[in-house]
N, C-alpha and C positions, 0 to 999 in steps of 0.2 A: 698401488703399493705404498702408496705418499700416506692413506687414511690411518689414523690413528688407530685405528682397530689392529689396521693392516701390521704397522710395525709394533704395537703391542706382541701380536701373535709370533711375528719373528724372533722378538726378545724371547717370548716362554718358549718356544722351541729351538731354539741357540741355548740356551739358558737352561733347559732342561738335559739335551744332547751333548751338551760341550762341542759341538759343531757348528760350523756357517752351513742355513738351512740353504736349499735350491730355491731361489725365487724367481718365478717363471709368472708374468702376466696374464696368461689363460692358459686354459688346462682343455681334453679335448674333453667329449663327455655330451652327453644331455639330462642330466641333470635337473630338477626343476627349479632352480634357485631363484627364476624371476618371481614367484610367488612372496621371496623374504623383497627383493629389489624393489619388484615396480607395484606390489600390490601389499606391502606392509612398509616399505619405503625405509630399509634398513639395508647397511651393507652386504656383503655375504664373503669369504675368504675360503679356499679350500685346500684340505690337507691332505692331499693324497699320501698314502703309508705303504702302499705296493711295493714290490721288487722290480727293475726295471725290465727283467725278463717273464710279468707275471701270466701276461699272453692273454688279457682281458675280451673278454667273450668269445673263446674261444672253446673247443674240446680239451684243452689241456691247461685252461685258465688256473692260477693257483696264487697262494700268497705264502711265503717263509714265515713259519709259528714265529722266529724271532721278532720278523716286523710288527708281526700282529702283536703280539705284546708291548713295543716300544710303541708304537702304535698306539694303542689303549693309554700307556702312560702319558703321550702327549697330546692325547685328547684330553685328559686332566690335567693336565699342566693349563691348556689351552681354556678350559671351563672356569680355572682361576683369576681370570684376567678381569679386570673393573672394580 
């Protein structure tokens, strides 16, 4: 969380939400992000945008249309950064 990338991304999403973001050193997931890591050799950050009750791979897995929207917007926030 020290990388400049890292706290860039905290700024635009504080900065965009008027909130202190949750910052959580790993996330669970498999994911392929070693692809950007160890074989393009560039950081990687992730922005999970779920509900905490979203019930991920599940039968009744789901996301609130509001997230998904705030969501969308700070993924733009986030594509502005450099």
């Amino acid at each position: 969380m020290d990388l400049p990338v890292a706290r860039a991304l905290i700024e635009a999403v504080e900065s965009h939400t008027g909130e202190s973001a949750v910052k959580l050193p790993t996330l669970g997931g498999s994911i392929p992000l070693y692809n950007f890591t160890d074989i393009l050799r560039v950081p990687t950050v992730g922005i999970p945008i779920v509900n905490h009750d979203n019930n991920q791979h599940s039968p009744n897995e789901n996301l609130r249309l509001g997230h998904l929207w705030s969501g969308i917007e700070i993924f733009a926030s986030a594509m502005l950064i450099g």
